[in-house]
N, CA, C and O atoms as a MOPAC input file, in Angstrom:
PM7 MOZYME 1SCF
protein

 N     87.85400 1   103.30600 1   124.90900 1
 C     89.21200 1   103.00300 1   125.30100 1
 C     90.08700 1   102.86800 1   124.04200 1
 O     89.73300 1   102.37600 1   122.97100 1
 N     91.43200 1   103.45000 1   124.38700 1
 C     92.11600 1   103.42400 1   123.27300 1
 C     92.89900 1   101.76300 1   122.89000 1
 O     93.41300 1   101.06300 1   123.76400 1
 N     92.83900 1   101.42800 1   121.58100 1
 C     93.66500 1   100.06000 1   121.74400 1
 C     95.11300 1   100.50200 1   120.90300 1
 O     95.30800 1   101.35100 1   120.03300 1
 N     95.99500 1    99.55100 1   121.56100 1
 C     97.30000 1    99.35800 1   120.96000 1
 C     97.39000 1   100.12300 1   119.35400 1
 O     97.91300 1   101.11700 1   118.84900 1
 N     96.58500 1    99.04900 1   118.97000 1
 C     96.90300 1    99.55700 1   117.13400 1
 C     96.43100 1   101.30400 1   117.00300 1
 O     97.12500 1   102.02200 1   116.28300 1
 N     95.85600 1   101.58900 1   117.35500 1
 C     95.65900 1   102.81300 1   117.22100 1
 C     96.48600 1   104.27300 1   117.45500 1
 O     96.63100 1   105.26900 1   116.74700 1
 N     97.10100 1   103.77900 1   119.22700 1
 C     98.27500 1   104.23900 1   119.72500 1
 C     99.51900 1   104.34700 1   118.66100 1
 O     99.81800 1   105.37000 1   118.04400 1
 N    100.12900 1   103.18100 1   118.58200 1
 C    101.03300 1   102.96000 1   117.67100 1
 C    100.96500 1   103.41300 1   115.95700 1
 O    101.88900 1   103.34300 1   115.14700 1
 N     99.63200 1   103.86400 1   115.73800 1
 C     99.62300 1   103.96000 1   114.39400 1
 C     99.47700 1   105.99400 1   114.61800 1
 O     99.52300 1   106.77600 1   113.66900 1
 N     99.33100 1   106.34400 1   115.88500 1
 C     99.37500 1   107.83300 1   116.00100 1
 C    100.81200 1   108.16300 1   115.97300 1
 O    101.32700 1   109.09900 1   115.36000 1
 N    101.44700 1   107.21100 1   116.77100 1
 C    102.61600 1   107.26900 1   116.96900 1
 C    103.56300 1   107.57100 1   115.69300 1
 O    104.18600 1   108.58500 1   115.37800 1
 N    103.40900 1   106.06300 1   114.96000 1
 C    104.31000 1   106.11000 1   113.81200 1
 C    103.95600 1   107.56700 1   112.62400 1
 O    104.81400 1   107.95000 1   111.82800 1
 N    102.44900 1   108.26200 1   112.73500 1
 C    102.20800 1   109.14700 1   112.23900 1
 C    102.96500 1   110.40200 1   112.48000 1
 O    103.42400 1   111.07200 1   111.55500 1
 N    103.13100 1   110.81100 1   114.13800 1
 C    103.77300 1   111.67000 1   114.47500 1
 C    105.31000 1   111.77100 1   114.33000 1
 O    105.94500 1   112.81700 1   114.20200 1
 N    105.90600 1   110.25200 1   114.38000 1
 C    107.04400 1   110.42300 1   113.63800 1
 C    107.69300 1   110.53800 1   112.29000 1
 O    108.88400 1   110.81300 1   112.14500 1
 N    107.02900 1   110.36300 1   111.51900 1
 C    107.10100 1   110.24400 1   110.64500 1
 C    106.60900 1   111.77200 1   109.94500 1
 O    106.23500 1   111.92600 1   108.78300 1
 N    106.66300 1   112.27200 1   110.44200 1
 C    106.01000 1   114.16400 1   110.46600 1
 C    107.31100 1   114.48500 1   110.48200 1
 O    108.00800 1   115.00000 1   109.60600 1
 N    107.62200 1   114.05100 1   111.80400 1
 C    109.10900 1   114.71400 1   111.91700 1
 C    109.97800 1   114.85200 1   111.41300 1
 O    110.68800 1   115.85100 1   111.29500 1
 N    110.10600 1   113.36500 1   110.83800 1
 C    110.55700 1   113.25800 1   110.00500 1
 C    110.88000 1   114.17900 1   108.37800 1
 O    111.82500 1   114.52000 1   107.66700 1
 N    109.54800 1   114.25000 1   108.43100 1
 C    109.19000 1   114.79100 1   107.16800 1
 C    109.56600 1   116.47400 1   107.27600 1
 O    110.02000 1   116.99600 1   106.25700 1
 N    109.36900 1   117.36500 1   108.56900 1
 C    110.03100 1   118.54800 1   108.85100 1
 C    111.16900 1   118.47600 1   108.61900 1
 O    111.56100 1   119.34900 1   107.84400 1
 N    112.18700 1   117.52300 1   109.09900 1
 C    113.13500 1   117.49600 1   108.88400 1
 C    114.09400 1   117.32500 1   107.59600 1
 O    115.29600 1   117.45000 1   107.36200 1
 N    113.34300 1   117.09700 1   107.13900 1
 C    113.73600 1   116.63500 1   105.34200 1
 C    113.23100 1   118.13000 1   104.20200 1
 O    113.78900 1   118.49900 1   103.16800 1
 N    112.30800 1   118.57100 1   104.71900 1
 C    112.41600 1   119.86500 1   104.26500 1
 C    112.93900 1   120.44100 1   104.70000 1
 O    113.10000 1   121.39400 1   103.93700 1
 N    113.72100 1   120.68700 1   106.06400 1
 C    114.43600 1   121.54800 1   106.60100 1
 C    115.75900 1   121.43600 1   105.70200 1
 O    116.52900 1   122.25100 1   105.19500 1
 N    115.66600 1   120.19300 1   105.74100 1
 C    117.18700 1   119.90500 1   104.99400 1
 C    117.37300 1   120.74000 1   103.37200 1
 O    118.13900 1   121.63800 1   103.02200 1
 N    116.57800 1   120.17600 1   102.81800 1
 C    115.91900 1   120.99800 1   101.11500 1
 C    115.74000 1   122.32300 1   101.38400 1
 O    115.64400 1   122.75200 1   100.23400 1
 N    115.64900 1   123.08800 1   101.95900 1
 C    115.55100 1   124.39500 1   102.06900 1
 C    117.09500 1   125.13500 1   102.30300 1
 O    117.56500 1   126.13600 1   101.76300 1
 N    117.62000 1   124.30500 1   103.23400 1
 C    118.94100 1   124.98200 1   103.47300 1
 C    119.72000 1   124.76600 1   102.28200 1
 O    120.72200 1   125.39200 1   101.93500 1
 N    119.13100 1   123.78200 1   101.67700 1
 C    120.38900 1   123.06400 1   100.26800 1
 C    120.07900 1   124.32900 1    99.33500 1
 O    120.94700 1   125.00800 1    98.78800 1
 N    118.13200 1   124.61600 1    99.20800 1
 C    117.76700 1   125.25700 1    98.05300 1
 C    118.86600 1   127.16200 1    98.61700 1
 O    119.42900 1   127.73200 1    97.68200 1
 N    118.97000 1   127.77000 1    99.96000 1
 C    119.53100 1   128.73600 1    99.88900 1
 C    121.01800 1   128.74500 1    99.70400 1
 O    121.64400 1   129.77000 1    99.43300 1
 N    121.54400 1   127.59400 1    99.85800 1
 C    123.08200 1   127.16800 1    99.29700 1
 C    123.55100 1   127.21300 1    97.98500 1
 O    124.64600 1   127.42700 1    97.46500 1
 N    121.94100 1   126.84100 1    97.41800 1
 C    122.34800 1   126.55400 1    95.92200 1
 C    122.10200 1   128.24900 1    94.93900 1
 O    121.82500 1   128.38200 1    93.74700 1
 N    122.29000 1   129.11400 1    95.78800 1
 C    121.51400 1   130.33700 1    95.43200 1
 C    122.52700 1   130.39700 1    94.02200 1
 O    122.33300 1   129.95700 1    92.88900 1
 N    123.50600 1   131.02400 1    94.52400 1
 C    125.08200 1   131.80200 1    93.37300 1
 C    125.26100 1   130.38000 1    92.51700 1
 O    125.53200 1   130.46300 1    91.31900 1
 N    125.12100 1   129.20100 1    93.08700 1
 C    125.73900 1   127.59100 1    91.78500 1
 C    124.36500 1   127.66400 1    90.49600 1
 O    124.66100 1   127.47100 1    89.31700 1
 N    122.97900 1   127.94300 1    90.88700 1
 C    122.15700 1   128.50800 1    89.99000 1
 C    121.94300 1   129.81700 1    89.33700 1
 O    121.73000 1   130.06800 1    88.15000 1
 N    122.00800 1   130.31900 1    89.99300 1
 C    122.52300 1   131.47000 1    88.71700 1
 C    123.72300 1   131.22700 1    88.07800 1
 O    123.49300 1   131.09300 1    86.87600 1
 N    124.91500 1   131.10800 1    88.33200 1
 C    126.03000 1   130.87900 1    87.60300 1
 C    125.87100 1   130.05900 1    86.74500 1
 O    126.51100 1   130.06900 1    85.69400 1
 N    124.99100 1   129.20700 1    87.04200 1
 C    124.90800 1   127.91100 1    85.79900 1
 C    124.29800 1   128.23200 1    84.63500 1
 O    124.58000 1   127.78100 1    83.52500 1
 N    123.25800 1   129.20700 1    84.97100 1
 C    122.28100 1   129.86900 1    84.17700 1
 C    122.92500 1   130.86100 1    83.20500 1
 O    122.60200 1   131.00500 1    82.02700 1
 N    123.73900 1   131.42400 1    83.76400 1
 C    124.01400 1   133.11200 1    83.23100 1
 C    124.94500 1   132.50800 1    81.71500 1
 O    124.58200 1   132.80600 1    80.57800 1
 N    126.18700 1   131.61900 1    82.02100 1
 C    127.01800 1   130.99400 1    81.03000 1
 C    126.01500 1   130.39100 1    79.65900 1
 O    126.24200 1   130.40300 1    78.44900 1
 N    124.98000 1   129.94400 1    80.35500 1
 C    123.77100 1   129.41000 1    78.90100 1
 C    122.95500 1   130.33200 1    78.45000 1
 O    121.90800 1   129.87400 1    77.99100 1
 N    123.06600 1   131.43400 1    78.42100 1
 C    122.80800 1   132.30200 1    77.72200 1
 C    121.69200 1   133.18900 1    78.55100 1
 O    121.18000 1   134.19000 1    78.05000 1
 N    121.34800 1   132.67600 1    79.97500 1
 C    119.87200 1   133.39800 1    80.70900 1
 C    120.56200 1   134.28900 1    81.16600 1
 O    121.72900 1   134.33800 1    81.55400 1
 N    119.11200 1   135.56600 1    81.03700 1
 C    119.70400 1   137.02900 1    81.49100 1
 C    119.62300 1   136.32100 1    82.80500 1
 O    119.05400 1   135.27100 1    83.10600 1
 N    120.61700 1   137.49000 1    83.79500 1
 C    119.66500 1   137.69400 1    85.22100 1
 C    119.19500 1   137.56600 1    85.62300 1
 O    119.23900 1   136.79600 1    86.58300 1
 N    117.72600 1   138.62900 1    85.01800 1
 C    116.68400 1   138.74500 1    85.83800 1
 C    115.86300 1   137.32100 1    85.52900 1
 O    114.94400 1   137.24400 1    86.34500 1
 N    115.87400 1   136.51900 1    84.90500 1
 C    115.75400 1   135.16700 1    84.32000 1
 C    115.97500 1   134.20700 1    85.85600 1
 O    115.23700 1   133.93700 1    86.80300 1
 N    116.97000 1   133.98600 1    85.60000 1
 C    117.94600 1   132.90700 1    86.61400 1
 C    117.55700 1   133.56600 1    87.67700 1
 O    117.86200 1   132.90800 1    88.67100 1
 N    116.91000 1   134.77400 1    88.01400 1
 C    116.90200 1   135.19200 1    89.49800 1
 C    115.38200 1   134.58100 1    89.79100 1
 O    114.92000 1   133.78300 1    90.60600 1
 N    115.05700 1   135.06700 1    89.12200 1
 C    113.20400 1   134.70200 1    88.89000 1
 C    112.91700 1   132.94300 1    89.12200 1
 O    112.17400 1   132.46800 1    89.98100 1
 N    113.62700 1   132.26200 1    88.23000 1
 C    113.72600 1   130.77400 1    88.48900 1
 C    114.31400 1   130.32100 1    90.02900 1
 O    113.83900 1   129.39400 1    90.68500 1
 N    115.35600 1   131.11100 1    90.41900 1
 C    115.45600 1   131.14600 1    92.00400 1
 C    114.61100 1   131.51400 1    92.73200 1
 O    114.29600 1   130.86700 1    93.73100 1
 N    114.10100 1   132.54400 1    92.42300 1
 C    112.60800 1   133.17800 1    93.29500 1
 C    111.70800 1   131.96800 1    93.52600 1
 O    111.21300 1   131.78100 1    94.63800 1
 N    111.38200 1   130.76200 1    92.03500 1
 C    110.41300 1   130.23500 1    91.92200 1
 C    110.18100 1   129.16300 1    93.33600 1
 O    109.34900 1   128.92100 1    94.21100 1
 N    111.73700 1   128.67800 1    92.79200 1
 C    112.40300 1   127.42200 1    93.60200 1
 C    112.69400 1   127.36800 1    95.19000 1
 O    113.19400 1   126.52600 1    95.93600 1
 N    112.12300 1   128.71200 1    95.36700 1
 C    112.45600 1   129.59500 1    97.27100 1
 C    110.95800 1   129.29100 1    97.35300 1
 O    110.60900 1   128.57200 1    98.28900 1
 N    109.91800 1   129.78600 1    96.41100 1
 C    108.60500 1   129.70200 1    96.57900 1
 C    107.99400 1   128.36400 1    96.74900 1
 O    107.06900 1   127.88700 1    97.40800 1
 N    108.58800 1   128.08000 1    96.17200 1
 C    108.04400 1   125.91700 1    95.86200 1
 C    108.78600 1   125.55000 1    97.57300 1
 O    108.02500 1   124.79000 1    98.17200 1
 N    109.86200 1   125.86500 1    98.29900 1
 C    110.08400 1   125.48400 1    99.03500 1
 C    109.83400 1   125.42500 1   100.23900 1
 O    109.98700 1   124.46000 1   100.98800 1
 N    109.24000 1   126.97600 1   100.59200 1
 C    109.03500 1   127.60700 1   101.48200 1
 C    107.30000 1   126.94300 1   101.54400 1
 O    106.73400 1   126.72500 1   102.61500 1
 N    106.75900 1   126.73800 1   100.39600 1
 C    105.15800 1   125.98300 1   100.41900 1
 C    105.54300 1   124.18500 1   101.07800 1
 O    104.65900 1   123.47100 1   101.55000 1
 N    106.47700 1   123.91100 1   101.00100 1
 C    106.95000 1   122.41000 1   101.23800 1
 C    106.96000 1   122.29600 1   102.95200 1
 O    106.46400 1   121.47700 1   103.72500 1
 N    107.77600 1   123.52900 1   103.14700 1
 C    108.08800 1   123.44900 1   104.70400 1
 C    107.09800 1   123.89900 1   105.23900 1
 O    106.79000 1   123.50300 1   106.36400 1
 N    106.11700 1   125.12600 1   104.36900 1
 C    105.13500 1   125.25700 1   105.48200 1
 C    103.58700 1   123.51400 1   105.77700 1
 O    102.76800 1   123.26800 1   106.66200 1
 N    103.87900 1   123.00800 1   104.82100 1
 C    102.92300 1   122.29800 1   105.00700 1
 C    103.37500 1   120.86700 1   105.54500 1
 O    102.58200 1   119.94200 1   105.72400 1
 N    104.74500 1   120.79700 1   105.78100 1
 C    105.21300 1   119.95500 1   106.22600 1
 C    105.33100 1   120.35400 1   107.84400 1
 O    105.42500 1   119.39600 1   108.61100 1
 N    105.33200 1   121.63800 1   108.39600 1
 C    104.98900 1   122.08600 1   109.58500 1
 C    103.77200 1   122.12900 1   109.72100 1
 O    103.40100 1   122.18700 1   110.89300 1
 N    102.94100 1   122.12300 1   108.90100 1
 C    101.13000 1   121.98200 1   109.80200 1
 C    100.88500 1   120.71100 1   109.97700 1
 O    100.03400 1   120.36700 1   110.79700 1
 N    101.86000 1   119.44200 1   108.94700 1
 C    101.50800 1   118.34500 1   109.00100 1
 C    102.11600 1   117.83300 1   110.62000 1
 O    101.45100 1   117.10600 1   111.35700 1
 N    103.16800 1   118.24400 1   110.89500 1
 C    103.85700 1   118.10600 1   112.16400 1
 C    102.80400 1   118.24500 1   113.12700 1
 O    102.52200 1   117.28300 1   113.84100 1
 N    101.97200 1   119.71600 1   113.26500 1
 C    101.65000 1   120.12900 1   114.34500 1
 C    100.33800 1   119.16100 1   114.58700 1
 O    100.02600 1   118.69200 1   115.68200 1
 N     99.47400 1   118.90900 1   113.07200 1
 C     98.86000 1   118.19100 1   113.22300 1
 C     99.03600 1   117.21600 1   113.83900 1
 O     98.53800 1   117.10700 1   114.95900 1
 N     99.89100 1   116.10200 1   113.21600 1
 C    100.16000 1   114.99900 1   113.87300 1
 C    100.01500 1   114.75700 1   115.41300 1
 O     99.39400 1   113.94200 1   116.09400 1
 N    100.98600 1   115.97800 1   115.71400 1
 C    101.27100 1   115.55100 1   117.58900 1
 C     99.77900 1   116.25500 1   118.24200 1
 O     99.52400 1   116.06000 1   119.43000 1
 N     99.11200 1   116.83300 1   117.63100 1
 C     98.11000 1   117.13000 1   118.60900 1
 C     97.28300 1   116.11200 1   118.60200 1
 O     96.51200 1   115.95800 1   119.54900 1
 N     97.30100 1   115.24800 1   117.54000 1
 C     96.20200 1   113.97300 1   117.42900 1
 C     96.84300 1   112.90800 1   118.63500 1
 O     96.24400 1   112.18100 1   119.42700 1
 N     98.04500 1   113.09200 1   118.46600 1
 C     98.47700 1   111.92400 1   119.82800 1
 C     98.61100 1   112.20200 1   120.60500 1
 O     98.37600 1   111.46900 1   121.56600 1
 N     99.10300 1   113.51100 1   120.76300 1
 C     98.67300 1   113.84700 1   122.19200 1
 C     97.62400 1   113.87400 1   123.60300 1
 O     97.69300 1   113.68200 1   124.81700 1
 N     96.21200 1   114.40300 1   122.10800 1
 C     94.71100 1   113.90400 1   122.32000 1
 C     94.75100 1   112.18200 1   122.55400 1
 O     94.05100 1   111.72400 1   123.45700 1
 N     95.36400 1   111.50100 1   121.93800 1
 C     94.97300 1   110.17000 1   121.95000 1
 C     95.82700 1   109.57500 1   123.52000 1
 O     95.47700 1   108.50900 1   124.02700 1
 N     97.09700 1   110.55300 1   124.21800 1
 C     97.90400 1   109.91500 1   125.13800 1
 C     96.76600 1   110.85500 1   126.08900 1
 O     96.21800 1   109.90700 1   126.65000 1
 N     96.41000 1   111.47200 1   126.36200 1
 C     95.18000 1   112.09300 1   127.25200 1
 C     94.37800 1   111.03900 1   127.41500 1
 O     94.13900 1   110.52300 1   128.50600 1
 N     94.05800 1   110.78000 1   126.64500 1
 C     92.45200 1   110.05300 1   126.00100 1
 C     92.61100 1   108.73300 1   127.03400 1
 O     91.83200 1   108.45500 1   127.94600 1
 N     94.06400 1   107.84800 1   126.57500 1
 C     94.20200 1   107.02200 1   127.20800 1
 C     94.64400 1   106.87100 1   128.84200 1
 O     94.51900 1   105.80800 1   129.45000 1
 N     95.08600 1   107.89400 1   129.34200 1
 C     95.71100 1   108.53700 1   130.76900 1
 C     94.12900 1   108.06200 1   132.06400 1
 O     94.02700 1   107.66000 1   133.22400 1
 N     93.03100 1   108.50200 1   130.73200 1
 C     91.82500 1   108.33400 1   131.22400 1
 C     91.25400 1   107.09200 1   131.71800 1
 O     90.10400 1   107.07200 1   132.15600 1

């Protein structure tokens, strides 16, 4: 049988996922906003181009690894409580 603390501690897990999707969602849209304000910043200090583009490339790559693992952490989460709101239904 499932007890309280356990429930509640799936719980606060699964929100807190969401959370966490959501906060990379946010950083991702900032990082494709910030596309043209990074290069421009770059190009005036002396970086070629293909430089400042590449460091954008990096910073899309670092991000896109953030959100994807912040979405498995999501999916994870809710299937564990979900299993655990089954579990207890029982």
């Amino acid at each position: 049988m499932m007890d309280k603390v356990q429930m509640e501690m799936a719980k606060t897990l699964w929100e807190q996922s969401k959370a966490s999707v959501r906060q990379a969602q946010d950083a991702w849209t900032m990082v494709l906003k910030s596309q043209q304000t990074l290069l421009n910043s770059m190009r005036p200090a002396g970086a070629p181009f293909g430089l400042a583009a590449d460091q954008f490339e990096k910073l899309v790559k670092f991000q896109a690894e953030q959100q994807q693992a912040a979405v498995a952490f999501v999916e994870k989460m809710s299937a564990e409580y979900t299993k655990l709101l089954e579990q207890q239904k029982r």
